[in-house]
N, C-alpha and C positions, 0 to 999 in steps of 0.2 A: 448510655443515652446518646443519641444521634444527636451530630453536630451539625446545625443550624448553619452554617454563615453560609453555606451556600445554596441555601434554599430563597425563592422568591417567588411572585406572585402564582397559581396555578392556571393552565390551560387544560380544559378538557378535549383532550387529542388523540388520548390514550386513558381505559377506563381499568385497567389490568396489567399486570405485567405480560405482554405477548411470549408467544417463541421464535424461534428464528430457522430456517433450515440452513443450513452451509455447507456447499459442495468440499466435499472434501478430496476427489477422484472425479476425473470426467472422464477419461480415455483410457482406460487400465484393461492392458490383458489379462489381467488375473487379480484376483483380493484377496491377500493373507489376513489373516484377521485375529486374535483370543479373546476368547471373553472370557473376563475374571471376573463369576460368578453367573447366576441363570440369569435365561434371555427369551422370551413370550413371543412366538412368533404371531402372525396376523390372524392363523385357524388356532392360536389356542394352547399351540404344544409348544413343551419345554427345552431350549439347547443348552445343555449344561456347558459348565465351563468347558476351556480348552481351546485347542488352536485347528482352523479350517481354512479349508482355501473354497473361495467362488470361482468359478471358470465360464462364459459362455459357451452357449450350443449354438451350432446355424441352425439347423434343420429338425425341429421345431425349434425355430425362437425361445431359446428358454434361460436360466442359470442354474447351472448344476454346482451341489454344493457338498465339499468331502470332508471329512474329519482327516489329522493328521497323521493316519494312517491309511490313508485312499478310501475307507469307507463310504459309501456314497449316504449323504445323511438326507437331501432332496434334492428334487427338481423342481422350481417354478419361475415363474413367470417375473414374479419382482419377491427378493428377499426383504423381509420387514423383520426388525425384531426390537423389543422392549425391554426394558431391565426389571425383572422380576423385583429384584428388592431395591430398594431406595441406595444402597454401594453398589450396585450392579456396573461395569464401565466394561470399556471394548479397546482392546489395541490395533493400529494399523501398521504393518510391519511396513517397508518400504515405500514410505510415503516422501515425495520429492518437494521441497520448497526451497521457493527462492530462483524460481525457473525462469532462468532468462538474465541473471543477476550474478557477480563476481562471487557471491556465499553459497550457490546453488550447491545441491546434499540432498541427501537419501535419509532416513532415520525412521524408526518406531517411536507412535504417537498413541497416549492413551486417553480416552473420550468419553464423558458423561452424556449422558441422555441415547438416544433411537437411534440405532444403525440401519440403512437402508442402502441395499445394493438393487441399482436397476442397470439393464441396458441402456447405453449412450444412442439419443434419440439419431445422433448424426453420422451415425460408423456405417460402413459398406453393411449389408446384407452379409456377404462373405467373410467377414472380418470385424465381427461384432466385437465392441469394447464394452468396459460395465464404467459406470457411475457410480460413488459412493454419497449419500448424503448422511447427514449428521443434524438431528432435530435437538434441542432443548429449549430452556426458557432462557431470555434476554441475560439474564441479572449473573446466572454459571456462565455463561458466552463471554459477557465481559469480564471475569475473573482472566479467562485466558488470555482474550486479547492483550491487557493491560501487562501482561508478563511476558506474552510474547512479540511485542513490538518493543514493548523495553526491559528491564528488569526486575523482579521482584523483590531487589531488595531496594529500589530507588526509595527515594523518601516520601513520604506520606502522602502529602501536599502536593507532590507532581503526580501518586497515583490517584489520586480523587478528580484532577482537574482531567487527566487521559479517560479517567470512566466518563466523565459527562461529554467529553469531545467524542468520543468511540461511540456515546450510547445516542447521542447527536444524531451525527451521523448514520449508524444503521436507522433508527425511528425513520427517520427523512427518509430512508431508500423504503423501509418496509411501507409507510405512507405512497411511495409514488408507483412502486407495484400493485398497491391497489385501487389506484385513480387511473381508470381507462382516460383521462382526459391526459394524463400526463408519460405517454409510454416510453421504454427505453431508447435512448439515443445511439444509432448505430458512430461508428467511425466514418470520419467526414474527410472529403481528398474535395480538394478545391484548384484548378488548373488557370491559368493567366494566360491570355491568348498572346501577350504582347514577351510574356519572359514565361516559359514553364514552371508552375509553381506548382506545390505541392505541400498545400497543409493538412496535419492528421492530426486528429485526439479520438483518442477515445474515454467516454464516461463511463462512471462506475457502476450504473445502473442497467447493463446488459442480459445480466442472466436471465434465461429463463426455466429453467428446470429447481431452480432452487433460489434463495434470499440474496448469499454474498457467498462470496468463495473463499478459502483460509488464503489467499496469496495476500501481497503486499498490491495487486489491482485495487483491491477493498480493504482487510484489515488481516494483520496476519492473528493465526486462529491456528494454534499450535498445541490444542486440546490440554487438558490438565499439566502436563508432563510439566509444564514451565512454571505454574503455581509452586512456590518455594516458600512464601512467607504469610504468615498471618496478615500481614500489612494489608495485600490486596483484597483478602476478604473485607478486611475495616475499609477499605477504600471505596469497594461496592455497597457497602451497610449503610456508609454513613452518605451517601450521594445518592440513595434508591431513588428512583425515577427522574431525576434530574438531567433539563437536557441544555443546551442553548435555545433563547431564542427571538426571533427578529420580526417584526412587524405580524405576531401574531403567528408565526409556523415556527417548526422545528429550525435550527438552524443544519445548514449544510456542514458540519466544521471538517472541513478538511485539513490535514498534517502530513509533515516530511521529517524525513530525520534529523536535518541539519540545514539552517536555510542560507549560513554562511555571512551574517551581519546586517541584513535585509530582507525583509519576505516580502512576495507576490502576486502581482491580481491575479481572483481566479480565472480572467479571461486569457490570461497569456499560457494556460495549461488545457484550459477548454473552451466551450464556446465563449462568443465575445457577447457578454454581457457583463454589468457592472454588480457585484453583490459586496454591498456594503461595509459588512462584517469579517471580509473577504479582500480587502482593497489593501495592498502590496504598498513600498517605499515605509515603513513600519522598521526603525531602524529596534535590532534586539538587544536593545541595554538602555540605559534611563533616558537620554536623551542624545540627537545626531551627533556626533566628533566633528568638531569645529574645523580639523585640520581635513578633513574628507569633506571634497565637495561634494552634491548631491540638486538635480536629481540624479541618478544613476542611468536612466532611459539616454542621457548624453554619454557620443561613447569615452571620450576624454574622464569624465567621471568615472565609468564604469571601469575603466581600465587600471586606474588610479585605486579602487575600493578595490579589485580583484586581488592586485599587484600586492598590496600594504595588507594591514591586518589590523581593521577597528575594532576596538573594545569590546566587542561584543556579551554576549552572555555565553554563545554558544563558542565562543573562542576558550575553551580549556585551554589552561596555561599548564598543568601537568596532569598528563594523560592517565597517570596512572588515576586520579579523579573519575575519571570515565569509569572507570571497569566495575564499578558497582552500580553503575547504571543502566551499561547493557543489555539488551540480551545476548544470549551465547554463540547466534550466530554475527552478530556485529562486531561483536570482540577481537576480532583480527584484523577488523580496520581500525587504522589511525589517523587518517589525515581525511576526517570528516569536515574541517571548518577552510583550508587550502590543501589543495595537490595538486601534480602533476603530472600529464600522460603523456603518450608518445605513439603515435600511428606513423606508420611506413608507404608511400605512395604506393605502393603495392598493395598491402592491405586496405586502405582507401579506397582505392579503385574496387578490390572485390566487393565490399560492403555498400557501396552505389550502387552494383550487379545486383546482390543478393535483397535488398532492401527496398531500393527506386527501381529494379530491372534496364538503367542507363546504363552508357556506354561512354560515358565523359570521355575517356582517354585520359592521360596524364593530367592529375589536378594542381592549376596553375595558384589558383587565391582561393581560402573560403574568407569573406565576407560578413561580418554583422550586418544586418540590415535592416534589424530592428530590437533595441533590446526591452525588457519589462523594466519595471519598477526596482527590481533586486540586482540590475545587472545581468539578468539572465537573456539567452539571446530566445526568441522568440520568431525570428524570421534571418535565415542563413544561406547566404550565395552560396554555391560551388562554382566555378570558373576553370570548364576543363579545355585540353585542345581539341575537344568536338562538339564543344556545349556547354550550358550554365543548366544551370535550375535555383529556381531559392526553395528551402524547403520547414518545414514549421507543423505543430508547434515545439515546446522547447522537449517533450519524449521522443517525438519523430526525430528531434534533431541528436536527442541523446541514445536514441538504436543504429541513428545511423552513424557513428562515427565509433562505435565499439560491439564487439559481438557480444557482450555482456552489459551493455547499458553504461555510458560517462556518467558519472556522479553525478553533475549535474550541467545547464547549458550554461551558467555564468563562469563563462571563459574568454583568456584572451590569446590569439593565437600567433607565433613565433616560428616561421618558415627558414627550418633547417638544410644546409649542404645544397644548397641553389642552384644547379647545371643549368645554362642554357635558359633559362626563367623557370626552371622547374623545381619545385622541392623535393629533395628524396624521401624526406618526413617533414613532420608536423608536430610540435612541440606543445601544446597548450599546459596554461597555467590557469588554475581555475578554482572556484567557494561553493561551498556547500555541498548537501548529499540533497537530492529529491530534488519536487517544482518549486519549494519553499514557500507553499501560498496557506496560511494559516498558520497553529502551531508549529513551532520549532520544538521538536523532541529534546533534543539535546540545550539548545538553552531553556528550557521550562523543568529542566532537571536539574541544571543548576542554578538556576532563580531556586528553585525550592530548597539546594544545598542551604544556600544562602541565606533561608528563614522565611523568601517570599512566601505567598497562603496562596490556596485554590485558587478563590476569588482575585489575587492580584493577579496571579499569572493567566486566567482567562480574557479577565480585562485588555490586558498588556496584548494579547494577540487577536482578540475578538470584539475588540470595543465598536462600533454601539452594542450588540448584540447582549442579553440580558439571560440570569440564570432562573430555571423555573421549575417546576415540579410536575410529573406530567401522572404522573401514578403515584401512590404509597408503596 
């Protein structure tokens, strides 16, 4: 029997369970692929099991497609294929996640529902790439997500409360994909006549060739492979069509991994608008630590929360706790709730080049100069000997200070081996993983160790916002 408590009033938003498409490949020189069991292509005919590779053509525009022994099995235009029987699934050999991120990897990924290989609408003529897409229904989608953003053997209660945040979320993108009134938000660079500024975000509603992409841009989508336990099926059973929601829409529910003792407005990660349900200084554990002043947007505050270590939820006191709530590619970090990095004026410098295209010269101070609600910095000087810039928001600020992305921007920072006013490096001490504006991953994992239910821990991160049933 499906369990109730997180069911509430219904909107008619959704009259069905949809599908979703998800880019799984945008830019690949080639597709290795198996399918374990038959596959219906679009005219009809059968590709039995076995392993193939795709390759583009230039000249005719085409994809040529071989069995694994060079056989040439077709040539066309756009490969489609269906799963003959209800087990029917598809592997993708050398698929890259985590691009751009200190876990980044290579691995074989196996996938329910449509494989489609097209050419990449943006590739030279000369140097065609292919696109893979991956079709199914909503409800197998989130099976995966929820295992591959955390674990599947987390406890019950935190995977019911991640389906309805994940299933949140996509409704609301798949909704604004199909409202010409509300199209996607490109990345925005904003410039200050009086100091060089430079703020960037980017929204998650960009794509166009397909729904969402398996990266952690949207949600990671790591196909079947990471479904390990019954759990997560009961997880999607018993929360079918359940989403957030605020003033009559879908809610936006956005999530990070770790938010480090306080979560975020969503304005300090994207545009600056106020969303309710979304509104940051949200300390994560039952109520603020007496001895931690607050707000945190003071930098004296912020300094003080960063430095210390409040009670939080998401504060694991013994790590080994975590390892059953991972996923497998997380698992080798430890120091999600504080750490510590180290950038070299040298490396500094290049990362201005490669990132802003400046020329600071030797960087003398970086600067808060604005932080959010969690501490995080949201607006950051550089102070070189050829120029300043501030630059924001807090991902811009966290690509540019590492080739793999800073954990996160609530940091404070510690100017090492001083020559001359100059630092040779840069020391930061710093909370959290991600923008931390919504769910905290990691403490909504251990609230539910701890016996919290669904409904508290949605509460606890999404209050006002209300749970609701949007389909059977």
């Amino acid at each position: 029997m499906r369990d109730r408590t997180c069911v509430g009033e219904r909107v008619p938003l959704f009259r069905s369970e949809p599908s979703v498409l998800v880019g799984l490949l945008t830019e690949a020189e080639h597709v290795h692929f198996a399918l374990e069991g038959e596959f219906r292509t679009r005219e009809g005919d059968i590709l039995p099991a076995g392993e193939y590779r795709a390759s583009p053509r230039v000249r005719p525009a085409a994809i040529e497609v071989r069995e694994v022994r060079e056989r040439l099995v077709t040539i066309t235009p756009t490969l489609a294929l269906a799963p003959a029987t209800p087990t029917a699934s598809f592997t993708l050999l050398d698929v890259p996640i985590g691009k751009g991120f200190h876990w980044e990897r290579k691995g074989a990924y196996r996938y329910a529902g449509t494989l489609t290989v097209r050419l990449s609408p943006g590739a030279p003529e000369d140097q065609p790439r292919l696109m893979v897409i991956n079709e199914l229904p909503v409800e197998t989608y989130l099976m995966s997500v929820v295992s591959s953003e955390m674990s599947a053997q987390a406890p019950l209660e935190f995977l019911k409360a991640h389906v309805i945040i994940s299933r949140s979320w996509l409704l609301t993108n798949l909704a604004r994909r199909s409202s010409a009134a509300d199209p996607p938000r490109p990345s925005v660079e904003q410039e200050n006549p009086e100091e060089r500024e430079v703020v960037r975000w980017t929204d998650r509603t960009i794509h166009r060739e397909f729904d969402v992409c398996a990266e952690d841009h949207c949600q990671r989508y790591y196909g079947l492979t990471p479904i390990a336990t019954d759990a997560v099926a009961t997880a999607v059973a018993e929360t079918r069509g359940q989403v957030l929601r605020f003033e009559g829409e879908i809610g936006d529910a956005r999530f990070s991994k770790c938010c480090g003792g306080a979560t975020e407005d969503y304005g300090s990660a994207w545009e600056d608008r106020d969303v309710p349900y979304l509104r940051g200084g949200r300390f994560d554990g039952p109520e603020w630590p007496s001895d931690f002043p607050h707000p945190l947007t003071i930098e004296a505050h912020a300094r003080a929360w960063i430095l210390g270590s409040p009670p939080a939820y998401c504060r694991a006191r013994d790590l080994r706790a975590l390892e059953p709530l991972l996923s497998d590619v997380d698992r080798s970090t430890r120091d999600f709730f504080r750490w510590e990095y180290c950038i070299s004026q040298e490396e500094l410098q290049a990362l201005i080049q490669v990132r802003l295209g400046l020329d600071l010269g030797a960087v003398r101070h970086l600067e808060p100069v604005q932080r959010g609600t969690s501490g995080r910095i949201v607006r950051l000087r550089l102070i070189g000997e050829r120029g300043r810039v501030i630059v924001g928001k807090e991902l811009e600020i966290r690509r540019l200070l590492s080739w793999t992305h800073l954990y996160s921007s609530a940091f404070v920072v510690f100017p090492e081996d001083v020559r001359a006013g100059i630092p040779h490096r840069f020391r930061l001490r710093g909370a959290g993983w991600g923008h931390g504006v919504g769910l905290c991953q990691i403490g909504a994992a251990l609230m539910a160790q701890q016996g919290r239910t669904c409904r508290e821990i949605l509460t606890h991160y999404y209050a006002p916002a209300e749970i609701v049933s949007v389909y059977d």
